[in-house]
N, C-alpha and C positions, 0 to 999 in steps of 0.2 A: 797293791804292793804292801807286804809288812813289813815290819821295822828290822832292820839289819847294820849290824857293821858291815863298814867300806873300807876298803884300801885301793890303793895305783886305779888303772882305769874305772874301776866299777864306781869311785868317788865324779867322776866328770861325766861321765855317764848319768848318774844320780840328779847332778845339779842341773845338765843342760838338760833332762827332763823334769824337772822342777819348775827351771826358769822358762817351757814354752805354757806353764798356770796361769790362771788371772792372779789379782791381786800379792804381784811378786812384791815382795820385801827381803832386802838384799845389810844385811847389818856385818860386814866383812870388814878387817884395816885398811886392808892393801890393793890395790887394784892395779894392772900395769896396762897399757895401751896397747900393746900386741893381745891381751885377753880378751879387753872389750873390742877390739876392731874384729879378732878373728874367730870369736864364740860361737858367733851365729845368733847371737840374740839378742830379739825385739826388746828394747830398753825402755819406749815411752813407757809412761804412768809408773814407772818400777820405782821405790822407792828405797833408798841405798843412806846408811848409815857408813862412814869412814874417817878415818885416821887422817890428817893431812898432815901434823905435827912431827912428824918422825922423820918426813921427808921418803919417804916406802910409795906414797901412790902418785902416779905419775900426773902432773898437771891435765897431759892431751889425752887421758883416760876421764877426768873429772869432765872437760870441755866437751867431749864425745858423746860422753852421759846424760848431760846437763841440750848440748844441740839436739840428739836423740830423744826426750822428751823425760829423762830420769827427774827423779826428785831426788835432790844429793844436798846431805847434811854433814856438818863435820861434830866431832866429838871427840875432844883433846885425851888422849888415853885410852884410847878406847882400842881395843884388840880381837874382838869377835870373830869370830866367821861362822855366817849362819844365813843360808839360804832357805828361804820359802816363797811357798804358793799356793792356792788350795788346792794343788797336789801332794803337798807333804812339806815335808823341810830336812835339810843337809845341815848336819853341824858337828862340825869339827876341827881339824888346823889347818886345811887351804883356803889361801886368800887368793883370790881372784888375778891369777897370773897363769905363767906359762908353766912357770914352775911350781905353783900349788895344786888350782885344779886342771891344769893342762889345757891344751887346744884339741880339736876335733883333728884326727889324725895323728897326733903327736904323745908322746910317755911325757906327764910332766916329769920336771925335775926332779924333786925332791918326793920322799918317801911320806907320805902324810895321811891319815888315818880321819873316818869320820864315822856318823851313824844317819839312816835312814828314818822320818819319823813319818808315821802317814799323815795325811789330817784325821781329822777327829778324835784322834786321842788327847788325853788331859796332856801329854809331852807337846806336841803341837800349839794345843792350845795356851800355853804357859811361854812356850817360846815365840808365839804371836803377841801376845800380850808384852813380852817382856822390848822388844823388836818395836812396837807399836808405841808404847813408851819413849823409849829410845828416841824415836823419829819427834816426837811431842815438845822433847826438852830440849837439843839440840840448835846449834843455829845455821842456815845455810849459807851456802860459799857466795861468795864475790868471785867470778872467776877470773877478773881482773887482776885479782892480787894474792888470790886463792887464800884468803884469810875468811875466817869466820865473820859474819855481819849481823847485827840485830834484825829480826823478823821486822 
């Protein structure tokens, strides 16, 4: 696949072939629990940068993630959305919803725009890095109180 703009389907399309790569990394704000429950997708080892601060991602999205075998970190301000795998990577303005990148069978909501990047290009590679980072400095959830906790 070469690098392309996405809009409406071709964007959820893009990610749910993304996210069936190895070494997924998921650095998106918002996450909603009808996304994660009805994506279709294997979540152990993924590891997922998010927002919890805003009050946007759902607690039973974090818990789903986290039972599922997710590595889920939070990052106060943090606004991304940027999927990868070593298939490529999706990065654009849907956040991980019904309404951003949509459900299998369904038109998300909202109108939202993204770009295709393959691996091995220096694009890829910089938005790994930068993702990889990200997950570094970050503290994970407590999901008891869903507040940030010291490593």
């Amino acid at each position: 696949m070469v690098d392309h703009f996405l809009t409406g389907s071709q964007i959820q399309q893009a990610v749910l072939e993304v996210m069936r790569g190895g070494n997924r990394r998921c650095a998106v704000a918002f996450w909603s629990k009808n996304w994660v429950n009805g994506a279709g997708i294997d979540w152990a080892d993924t590891r997922i940068v998010l927002d919890v601060s805003m009050g946007m991602t759902s607690p039973e999205a974090i818990e789903t993630l986290v039972v599922q075998g997710a590595i889920v970190r939070h990052c106060l301000g943090f606004h991304g959305k940027m999927y990868l795998s070593d298939l490529g990577a999706v990065i654009g303005s849907a956040n991980a919803s019904r309404n951003g990148v949509g459900l299998p069978q369904q038109t998300a909501g909202y109108i939202e725009i993204a770009t295709f990047i393959p691996a091995g290009c220096a694009a890829y590679h910089a938005a790994g890095l930068c993702c990889t980072n990200r997950l570094l400095t970050v503290l994970p959830l407590s999901l008891g109180r869903l507040i940030p906790r010291p490593l």
